[in-house]
C-alpha positions in Angstrom: 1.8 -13.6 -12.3 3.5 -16.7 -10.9 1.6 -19.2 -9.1 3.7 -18.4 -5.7 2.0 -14.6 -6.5 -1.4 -16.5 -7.4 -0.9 -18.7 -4.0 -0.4 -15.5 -1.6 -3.7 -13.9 -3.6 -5.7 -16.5 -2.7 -4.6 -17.1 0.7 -5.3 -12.9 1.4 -8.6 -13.5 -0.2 -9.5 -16.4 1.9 -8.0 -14.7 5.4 -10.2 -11.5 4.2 -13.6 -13.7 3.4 -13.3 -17.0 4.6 -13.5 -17.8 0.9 -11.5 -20.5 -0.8 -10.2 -19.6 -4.5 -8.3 -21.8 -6.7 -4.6 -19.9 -7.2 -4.9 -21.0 -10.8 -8.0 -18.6 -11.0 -6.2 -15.5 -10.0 -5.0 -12.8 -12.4 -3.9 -9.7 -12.4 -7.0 -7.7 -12.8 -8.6 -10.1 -9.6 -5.1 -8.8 -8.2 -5.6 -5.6 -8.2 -9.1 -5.3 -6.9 -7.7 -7.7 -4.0 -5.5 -4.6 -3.2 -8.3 -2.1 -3.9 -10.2 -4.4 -1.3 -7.3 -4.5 1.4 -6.7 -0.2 0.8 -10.7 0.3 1.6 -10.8 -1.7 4.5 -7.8 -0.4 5.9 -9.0 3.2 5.4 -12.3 2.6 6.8 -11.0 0.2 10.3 -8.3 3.6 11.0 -11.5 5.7 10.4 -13.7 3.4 13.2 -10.8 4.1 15.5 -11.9 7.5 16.2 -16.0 6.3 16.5 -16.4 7.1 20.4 -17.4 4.0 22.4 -20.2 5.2 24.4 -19.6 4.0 28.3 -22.8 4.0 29.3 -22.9 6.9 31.5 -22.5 10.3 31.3 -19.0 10.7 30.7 -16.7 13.2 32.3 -13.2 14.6 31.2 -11.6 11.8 33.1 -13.3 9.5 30.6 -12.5 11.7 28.0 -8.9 11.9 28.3 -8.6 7.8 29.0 -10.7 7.5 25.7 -8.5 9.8 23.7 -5.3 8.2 25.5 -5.9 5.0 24.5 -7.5 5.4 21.4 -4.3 6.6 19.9 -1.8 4.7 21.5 -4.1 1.7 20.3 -4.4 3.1 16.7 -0.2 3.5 16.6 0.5 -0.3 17.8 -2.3 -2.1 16.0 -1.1 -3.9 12.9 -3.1 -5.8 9.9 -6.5 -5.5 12.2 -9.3 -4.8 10.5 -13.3 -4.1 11.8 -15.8 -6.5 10.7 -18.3 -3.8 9.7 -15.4 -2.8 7.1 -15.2 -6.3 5.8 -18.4 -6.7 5.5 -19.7 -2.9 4.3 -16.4 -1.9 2.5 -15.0 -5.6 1.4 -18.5 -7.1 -0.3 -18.7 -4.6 -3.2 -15.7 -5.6 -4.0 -15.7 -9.1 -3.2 -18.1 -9.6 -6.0 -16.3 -7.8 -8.8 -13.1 -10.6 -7.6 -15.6 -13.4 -7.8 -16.2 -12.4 -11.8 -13.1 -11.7 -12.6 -11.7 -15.0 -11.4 -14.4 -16.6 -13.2 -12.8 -15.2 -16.1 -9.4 -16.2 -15.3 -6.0 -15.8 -16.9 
């Protein structure tokens, strides 16, 4: 890897977990869980845009077809936003297997 590709790795990982790594530290085995990381958390945020959000009444098929409405069009014009609860359920597994392997290093 070259240290730009070691740079960007580290600067995902920190924008992912608020943790700092040293670029140095990043090979391509912490490289590839990074992107196993960023593939789960993707997949599990599009899943949590179809989790109703309860309104706190009884809904009725007005509600119904505003929810549906703008849970799509949301889920076609979001970009690179990902739920917390992924982060946090999907992204520490993970997180921990990157923390070893860039203990390891090159």
């Amino acid at each position: 890897m070259t240290i730009e590709e070691k740079q960007k790795c580290a600067e995902v990982f920190k924008m992912l977990t608020g943790q700092e790594t040293q670029p140095q530290d990043w090979n391509e085995s912490a490289a590839n869980l990074l992107a196993e990381m960023v593939a789960k958390v993707r997949d599990c945020s599009n899943a949590m845009d179809f989790v109703p959000r309860p309104p706190g009444w009884k809904p009725n098929w007005t509600y119904v077809v505003k929810y549906v409405y703008e849970s799509l069009k949301n889920r076609s014009t979001r970009s690179g936003n990902y739920y917390e609860a992924c982060l946090t359920a999907v992204g520490s597994a993970i997180k921990r297997k990157i923390e070893i392997e860039l203990q390891i290093g090159n």
